[in-house]
N, CA, C and O atoms as a GROMACS GRO file, in nm:
protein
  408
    1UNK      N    1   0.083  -0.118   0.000
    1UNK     CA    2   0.000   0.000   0.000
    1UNK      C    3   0.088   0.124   0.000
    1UNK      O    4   0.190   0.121   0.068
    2UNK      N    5   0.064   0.211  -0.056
    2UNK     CA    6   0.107   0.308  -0.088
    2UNK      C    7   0.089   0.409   0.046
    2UNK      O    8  -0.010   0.404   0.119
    3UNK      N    9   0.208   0.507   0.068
    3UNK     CA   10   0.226   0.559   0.227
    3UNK      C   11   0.051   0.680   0.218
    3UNK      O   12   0.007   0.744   0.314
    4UNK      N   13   0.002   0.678   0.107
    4UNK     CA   14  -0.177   0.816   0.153
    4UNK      C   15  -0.230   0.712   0.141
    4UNK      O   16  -0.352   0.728   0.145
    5UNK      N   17  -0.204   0.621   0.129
    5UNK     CA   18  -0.324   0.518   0.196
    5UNK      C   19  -0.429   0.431   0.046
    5UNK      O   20  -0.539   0.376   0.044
    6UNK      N   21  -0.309   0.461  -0.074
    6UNK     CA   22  -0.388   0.428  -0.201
    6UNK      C   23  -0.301   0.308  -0.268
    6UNK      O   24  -0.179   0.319  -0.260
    7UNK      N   25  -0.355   0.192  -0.334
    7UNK     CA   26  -0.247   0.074  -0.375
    7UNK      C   27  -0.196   0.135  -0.526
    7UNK      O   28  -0.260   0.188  -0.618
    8UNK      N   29  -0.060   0.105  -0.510
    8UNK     CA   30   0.015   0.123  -0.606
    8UNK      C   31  -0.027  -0.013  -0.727
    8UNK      O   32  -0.045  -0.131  -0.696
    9UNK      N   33  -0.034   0.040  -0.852
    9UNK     CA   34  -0.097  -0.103  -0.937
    9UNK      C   35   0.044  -0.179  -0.963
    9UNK      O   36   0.139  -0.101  -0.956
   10UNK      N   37   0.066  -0.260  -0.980
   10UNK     CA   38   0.140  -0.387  -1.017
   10UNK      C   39   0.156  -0.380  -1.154
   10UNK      O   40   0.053  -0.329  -1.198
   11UNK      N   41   0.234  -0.407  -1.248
   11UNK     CA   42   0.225  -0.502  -1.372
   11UNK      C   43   0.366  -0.626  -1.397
   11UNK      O   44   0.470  -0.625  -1.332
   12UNK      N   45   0.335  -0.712  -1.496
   12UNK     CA   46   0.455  -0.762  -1.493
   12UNK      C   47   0.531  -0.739  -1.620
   12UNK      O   48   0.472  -0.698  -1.720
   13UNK      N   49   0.671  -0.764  -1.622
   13UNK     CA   50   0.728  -0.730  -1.726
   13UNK      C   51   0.735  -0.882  -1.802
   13UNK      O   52   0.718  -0.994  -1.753
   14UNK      N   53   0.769  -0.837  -1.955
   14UNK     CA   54   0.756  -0.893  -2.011
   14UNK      C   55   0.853  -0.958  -2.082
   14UNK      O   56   0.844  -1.014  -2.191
   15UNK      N   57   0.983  -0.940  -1.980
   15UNK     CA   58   1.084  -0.972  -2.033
   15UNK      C   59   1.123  -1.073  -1.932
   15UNK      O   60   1.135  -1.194  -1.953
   16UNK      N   61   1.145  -1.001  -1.799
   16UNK     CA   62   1.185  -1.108  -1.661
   16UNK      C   63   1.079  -1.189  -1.600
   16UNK      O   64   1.088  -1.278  -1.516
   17UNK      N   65   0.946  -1.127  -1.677
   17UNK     CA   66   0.818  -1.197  -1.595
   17UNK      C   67   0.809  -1.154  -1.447
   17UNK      O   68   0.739  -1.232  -1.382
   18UNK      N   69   0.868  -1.037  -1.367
   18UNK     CA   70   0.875  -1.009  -1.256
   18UNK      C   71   0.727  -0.907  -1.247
   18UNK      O   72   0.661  -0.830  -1.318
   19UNK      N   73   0.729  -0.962  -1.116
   19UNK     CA   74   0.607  -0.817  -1.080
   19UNK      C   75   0.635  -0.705  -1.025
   19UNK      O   76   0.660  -0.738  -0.909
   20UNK      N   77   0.647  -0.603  -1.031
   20UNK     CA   78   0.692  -0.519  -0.983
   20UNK      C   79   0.615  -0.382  -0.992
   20UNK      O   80   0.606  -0.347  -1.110
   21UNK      N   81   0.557  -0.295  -0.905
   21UNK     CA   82   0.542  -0.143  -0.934
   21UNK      C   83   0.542  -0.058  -1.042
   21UNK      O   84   0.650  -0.011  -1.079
   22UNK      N   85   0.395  -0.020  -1.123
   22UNK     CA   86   0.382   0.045  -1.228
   22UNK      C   87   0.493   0.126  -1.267
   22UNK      O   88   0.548   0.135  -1.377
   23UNK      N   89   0.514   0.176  -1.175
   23UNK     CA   90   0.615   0.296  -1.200
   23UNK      C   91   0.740   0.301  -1.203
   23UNK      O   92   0.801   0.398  -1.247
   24UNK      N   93   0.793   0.200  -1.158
   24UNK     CA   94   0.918   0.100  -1.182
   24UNK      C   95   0.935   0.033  -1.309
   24UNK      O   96   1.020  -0.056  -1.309
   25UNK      N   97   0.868   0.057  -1.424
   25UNK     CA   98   0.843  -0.028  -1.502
   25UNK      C   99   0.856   0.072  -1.631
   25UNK      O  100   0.860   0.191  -1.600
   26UNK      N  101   0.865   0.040  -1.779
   26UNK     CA  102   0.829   0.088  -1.908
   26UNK      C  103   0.730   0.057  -1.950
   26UNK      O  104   0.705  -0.062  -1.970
   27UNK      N  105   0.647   0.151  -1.974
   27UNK     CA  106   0.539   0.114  -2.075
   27UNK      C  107   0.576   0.104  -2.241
   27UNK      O  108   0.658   0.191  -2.273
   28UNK      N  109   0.544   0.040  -2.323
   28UNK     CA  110   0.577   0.050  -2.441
   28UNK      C  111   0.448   0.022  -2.563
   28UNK      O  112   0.363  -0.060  -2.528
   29UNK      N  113   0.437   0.060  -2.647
   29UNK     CA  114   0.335   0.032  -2.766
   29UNK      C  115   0.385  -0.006  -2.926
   29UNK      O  116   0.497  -0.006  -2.978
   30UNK      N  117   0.294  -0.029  -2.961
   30UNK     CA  118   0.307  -0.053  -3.097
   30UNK      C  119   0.269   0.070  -3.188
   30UNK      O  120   0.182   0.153  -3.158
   31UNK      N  121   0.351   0.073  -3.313
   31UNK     CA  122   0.325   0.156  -3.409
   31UNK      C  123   0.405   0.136  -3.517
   31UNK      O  124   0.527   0.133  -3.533
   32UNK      N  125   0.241   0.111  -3.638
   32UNK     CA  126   0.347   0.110  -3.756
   32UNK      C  127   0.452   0.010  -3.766
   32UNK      O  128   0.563   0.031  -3.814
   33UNK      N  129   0.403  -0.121  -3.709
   33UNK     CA  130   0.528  -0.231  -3.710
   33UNK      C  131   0.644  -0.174  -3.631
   33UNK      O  132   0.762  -0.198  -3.658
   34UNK      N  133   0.596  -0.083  -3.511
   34UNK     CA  134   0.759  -0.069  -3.447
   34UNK      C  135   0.693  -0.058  -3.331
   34UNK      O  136   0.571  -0.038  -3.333
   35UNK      N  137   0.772  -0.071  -3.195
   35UNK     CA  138   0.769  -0.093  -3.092
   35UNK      C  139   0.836   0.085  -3.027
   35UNK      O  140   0.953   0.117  -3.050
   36UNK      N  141   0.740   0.178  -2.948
   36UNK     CA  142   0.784   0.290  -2.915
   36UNK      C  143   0.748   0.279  -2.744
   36UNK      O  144   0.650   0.235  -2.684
   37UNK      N  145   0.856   0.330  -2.707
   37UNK     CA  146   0.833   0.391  -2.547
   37UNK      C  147   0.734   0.470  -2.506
   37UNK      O  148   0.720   0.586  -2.545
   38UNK      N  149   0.651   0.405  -2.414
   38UNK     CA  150   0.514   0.555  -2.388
   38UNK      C  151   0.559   0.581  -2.251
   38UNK      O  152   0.516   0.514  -2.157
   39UNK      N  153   0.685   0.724  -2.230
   39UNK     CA  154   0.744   0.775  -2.115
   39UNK      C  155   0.602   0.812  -1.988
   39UNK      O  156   0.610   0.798  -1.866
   40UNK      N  157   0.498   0.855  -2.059
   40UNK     CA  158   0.384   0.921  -2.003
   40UNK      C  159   0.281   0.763  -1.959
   40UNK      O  160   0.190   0.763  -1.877
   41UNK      N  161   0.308   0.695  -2.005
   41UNK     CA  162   0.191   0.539  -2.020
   41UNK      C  163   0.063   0.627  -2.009
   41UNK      O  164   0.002   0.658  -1.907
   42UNK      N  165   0.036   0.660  -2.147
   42UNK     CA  166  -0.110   0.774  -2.163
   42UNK      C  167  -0.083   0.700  -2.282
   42UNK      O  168  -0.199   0.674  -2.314
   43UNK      N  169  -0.003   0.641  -2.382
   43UNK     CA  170  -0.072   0.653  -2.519
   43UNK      C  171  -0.175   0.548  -2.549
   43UNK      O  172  -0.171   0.451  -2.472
   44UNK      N  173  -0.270   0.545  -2.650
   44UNK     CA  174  -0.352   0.478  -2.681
   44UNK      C  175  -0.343   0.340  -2.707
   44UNK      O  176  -0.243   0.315  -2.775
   45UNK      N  177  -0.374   0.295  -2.694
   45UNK     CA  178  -0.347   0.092  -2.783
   45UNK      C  179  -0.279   0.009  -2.711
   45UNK      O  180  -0.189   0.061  -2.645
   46UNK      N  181  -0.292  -0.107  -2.702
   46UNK     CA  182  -0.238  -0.216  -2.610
   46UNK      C  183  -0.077  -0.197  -2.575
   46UNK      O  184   0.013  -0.189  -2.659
   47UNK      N  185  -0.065  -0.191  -2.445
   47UNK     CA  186   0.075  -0.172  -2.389
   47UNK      C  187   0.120  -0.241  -2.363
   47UNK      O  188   0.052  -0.338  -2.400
   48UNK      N  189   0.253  -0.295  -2.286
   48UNK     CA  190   0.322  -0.393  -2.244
   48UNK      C  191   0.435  -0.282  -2.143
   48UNK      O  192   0.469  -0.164  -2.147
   49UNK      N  193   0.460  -0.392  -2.065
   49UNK     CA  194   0.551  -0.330  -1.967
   49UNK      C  195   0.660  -0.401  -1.989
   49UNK      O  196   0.642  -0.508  -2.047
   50UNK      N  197   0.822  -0.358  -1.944
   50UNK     CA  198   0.904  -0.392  -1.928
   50UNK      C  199   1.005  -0.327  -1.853
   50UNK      O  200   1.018  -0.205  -1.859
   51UNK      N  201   1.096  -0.421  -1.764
   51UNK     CA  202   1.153  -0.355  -1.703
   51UNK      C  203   1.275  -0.283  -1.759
   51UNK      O  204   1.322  -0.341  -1.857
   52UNK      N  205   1.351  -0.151  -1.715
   52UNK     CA  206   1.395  -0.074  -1.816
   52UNK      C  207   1.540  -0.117  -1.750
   52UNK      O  208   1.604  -0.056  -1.664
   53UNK      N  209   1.575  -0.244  -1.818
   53UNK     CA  210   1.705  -0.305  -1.810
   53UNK      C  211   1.738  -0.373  -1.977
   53UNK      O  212   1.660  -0.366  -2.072
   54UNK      N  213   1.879  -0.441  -1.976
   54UNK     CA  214   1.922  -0.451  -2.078
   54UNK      C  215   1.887  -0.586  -2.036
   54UNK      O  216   1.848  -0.633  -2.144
   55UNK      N  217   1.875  -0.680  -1.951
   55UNK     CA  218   1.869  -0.766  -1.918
   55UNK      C  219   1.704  -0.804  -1.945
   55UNK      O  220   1.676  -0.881  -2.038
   56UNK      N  221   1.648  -0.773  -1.900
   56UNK     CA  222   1.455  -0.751  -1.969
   56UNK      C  223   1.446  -0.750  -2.072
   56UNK      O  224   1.370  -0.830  -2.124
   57UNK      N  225   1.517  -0.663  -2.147
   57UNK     CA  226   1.486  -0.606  -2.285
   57UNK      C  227   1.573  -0.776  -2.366
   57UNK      O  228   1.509  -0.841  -2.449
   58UNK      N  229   1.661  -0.803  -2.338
   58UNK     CA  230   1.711  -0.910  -2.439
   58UNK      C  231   1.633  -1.050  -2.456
   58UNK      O  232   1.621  -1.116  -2.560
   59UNK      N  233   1.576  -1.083  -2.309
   59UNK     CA  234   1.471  -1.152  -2.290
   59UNK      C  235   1.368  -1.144  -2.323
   59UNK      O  236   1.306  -1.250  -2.318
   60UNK      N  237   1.304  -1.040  -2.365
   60UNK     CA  238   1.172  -1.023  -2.402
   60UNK      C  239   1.226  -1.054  -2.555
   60UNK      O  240   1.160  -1.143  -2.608
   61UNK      N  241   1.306  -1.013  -2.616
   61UNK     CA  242   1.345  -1.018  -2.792
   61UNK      C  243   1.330  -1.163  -2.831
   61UNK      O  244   1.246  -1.214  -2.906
   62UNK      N  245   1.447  -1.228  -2.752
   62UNK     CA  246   1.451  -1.399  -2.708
   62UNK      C  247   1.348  -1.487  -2.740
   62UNK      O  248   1.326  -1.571  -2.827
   63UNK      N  249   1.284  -1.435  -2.630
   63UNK     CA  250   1.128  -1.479  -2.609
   63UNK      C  251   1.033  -1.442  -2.687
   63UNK      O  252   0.922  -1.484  -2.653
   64UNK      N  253   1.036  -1.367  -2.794
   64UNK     CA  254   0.963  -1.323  -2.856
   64UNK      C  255   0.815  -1.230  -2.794
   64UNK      O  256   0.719  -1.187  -2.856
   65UNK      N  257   0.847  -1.224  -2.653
   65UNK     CA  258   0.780  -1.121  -2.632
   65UNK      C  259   0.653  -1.003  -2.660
   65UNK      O  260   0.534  -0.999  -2.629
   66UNK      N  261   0.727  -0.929  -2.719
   66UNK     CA  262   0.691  -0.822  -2.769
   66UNK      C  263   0.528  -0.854  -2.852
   66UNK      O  264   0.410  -0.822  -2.832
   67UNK      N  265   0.603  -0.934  -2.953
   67UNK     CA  266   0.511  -0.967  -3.044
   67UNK      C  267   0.384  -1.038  -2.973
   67UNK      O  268   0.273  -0.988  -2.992
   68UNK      N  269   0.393  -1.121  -2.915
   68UNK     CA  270   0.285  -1.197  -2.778
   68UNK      C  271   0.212  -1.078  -2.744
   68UNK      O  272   0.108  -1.040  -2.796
   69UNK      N  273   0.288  -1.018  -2.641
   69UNK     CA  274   0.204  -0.881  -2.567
   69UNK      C  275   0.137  -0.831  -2.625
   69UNK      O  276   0.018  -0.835  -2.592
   70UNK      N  277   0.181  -0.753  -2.748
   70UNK     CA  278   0.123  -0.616  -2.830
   70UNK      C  279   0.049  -0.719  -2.909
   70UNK      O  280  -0.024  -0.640  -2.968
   71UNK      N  281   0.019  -0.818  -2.947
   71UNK     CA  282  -0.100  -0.888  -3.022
   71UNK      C  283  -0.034  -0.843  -3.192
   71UNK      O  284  -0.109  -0.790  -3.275
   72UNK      N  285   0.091  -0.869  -3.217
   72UNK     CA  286   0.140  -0.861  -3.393
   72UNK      C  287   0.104  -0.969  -3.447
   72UNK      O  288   0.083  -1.080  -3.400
   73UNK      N  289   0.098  -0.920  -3.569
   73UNK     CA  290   0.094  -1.061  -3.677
   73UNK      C  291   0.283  -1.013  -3.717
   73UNK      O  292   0.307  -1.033  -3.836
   74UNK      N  293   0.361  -0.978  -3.666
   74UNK     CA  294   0.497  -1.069  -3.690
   74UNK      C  295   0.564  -0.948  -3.592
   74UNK      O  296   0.510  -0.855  -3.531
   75UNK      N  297   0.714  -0.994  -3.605
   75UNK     CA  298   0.803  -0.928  -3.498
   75UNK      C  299   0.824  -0.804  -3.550
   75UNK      O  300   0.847  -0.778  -3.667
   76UNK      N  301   0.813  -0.702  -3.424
   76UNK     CA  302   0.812  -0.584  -3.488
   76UNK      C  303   0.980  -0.503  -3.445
   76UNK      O  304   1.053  -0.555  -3.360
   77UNK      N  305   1.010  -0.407  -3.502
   77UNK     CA  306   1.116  -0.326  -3.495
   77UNK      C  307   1.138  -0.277  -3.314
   77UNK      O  308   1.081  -0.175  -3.276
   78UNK      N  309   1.236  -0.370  -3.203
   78UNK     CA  310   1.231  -0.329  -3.084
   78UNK      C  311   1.328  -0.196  -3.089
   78UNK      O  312   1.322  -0.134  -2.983
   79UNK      N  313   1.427  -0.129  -3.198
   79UNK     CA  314   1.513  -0.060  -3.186
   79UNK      C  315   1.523   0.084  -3.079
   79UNK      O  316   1.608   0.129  -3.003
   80UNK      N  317   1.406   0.120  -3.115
   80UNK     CA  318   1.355   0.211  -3.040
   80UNK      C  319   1.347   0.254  -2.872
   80UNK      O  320   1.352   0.367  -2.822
   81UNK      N  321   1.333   0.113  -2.804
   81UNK     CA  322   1.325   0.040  -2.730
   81UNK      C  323   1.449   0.046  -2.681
   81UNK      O  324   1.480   0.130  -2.596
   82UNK      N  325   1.539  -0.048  -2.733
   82UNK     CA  326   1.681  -0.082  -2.717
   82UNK      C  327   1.779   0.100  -2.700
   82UNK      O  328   1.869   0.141  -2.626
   83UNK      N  329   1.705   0.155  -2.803
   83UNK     CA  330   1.780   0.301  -2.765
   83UNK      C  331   1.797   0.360  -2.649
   83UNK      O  332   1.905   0.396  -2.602
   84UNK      N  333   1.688   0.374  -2.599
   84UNK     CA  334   1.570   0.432  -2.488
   84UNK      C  335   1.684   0.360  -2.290
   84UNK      O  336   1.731   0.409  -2.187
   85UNK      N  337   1.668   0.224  -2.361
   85UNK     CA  338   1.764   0.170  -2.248
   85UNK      C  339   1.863   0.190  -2.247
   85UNK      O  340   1.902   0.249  -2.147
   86UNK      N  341   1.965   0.155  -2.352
   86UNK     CA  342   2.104   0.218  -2.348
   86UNK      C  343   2.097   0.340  -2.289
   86UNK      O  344   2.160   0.339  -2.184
   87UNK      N  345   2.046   0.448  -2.313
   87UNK     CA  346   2.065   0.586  -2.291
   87UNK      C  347   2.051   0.572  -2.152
   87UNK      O  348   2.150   0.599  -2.083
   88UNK      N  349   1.927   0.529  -2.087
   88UNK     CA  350   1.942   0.501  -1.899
   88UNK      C  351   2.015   0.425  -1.845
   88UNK      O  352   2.040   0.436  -1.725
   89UNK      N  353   2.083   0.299  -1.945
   89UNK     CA  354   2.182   0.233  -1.826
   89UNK      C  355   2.345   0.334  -1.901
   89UNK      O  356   2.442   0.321  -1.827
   90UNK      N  357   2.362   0.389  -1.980
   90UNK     CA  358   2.477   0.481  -1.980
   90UNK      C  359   2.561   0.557  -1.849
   90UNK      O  360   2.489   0.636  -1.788
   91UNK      N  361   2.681   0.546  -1.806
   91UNK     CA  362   2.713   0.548  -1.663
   91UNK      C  363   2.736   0.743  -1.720
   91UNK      O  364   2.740   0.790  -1.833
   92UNK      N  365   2.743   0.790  -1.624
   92UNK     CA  366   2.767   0.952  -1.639
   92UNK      C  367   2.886   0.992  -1.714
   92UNK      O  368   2.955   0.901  -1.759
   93UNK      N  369   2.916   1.100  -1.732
   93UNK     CA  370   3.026   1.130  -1.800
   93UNK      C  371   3.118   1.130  -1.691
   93UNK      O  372   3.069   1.094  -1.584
   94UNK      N  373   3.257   1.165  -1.688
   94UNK     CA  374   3.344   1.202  -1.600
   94UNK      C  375   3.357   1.325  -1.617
   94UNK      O  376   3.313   1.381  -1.717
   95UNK      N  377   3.417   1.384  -1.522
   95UNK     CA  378   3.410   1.532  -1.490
   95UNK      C  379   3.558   1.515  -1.580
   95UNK      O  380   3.646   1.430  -1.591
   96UNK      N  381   3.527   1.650  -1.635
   96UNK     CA  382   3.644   1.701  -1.694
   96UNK      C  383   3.788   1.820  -1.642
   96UNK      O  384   3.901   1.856  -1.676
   97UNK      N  385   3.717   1.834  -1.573
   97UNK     CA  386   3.769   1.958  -1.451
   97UNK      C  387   3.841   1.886  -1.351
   97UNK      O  388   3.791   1.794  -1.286
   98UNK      N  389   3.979   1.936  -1.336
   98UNK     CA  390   4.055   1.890  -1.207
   98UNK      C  391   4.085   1.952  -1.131
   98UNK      O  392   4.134   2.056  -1.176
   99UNK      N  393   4.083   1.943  -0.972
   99UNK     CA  394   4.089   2.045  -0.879
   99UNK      C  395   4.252   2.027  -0.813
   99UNK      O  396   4.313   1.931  -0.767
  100UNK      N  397   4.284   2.169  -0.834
  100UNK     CA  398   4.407   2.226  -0.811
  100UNK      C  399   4.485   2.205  -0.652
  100UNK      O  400   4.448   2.303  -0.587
  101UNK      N  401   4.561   2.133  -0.579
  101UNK     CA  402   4.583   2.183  -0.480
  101UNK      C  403   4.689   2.264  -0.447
  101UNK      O  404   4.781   2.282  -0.526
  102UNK      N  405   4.686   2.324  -0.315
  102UNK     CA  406   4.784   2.405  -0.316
  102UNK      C  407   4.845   2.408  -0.196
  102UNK      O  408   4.942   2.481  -0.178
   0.00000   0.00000   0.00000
């Protein structure tokens, strides 16, 4: 239960099969034979969740996934997808600036 007293919804992913916290999670859709991130989980049409790991995401491909969830008649383009994660598991830059002592 959620700390105001309201339940947090559940879904599972579709890659690890884990349950875990909506909001912990990616929503994703179909379009146009491609598979897009819905950052907002507002867009229209059958969604699928996944967890926003590289480890989820290769499993769900594997598994064919995607295509299951979103209801395709064939495998659609996850690239989009795959972008989306790289960019969040990317470690920070290093500071470029070195501090002087004296």
């Amino acid at each position: 239960m959620h700390p105001g007293g309201k339940m947090i919804p559940v879904r599972t992913c579709i890659g690890s099969r884990a349950r875990a916290p909506r909001p912990s999670l990616l929503r994703v859709v179909a379009r146009d034979g491609r598979v897009v991130v819905d950052t907002t989980a507002s867009m229209t049409g059958r969604g699928a969740w996944l967890s926003p790991t590289m480890q989820a995401y290769e499993s769900a491909v594997r598994r064919k996934a995607f295509r299951r969830a979103l209801r395709l008649d064939s495998e659609p383009d996850t690239s989009e997808v795959l972008h989306y994660i790289e960019t969040l598991e990317q470690p920070p830059p290093l500071s470029t600036t070195t501090e002087e002592t004296g």
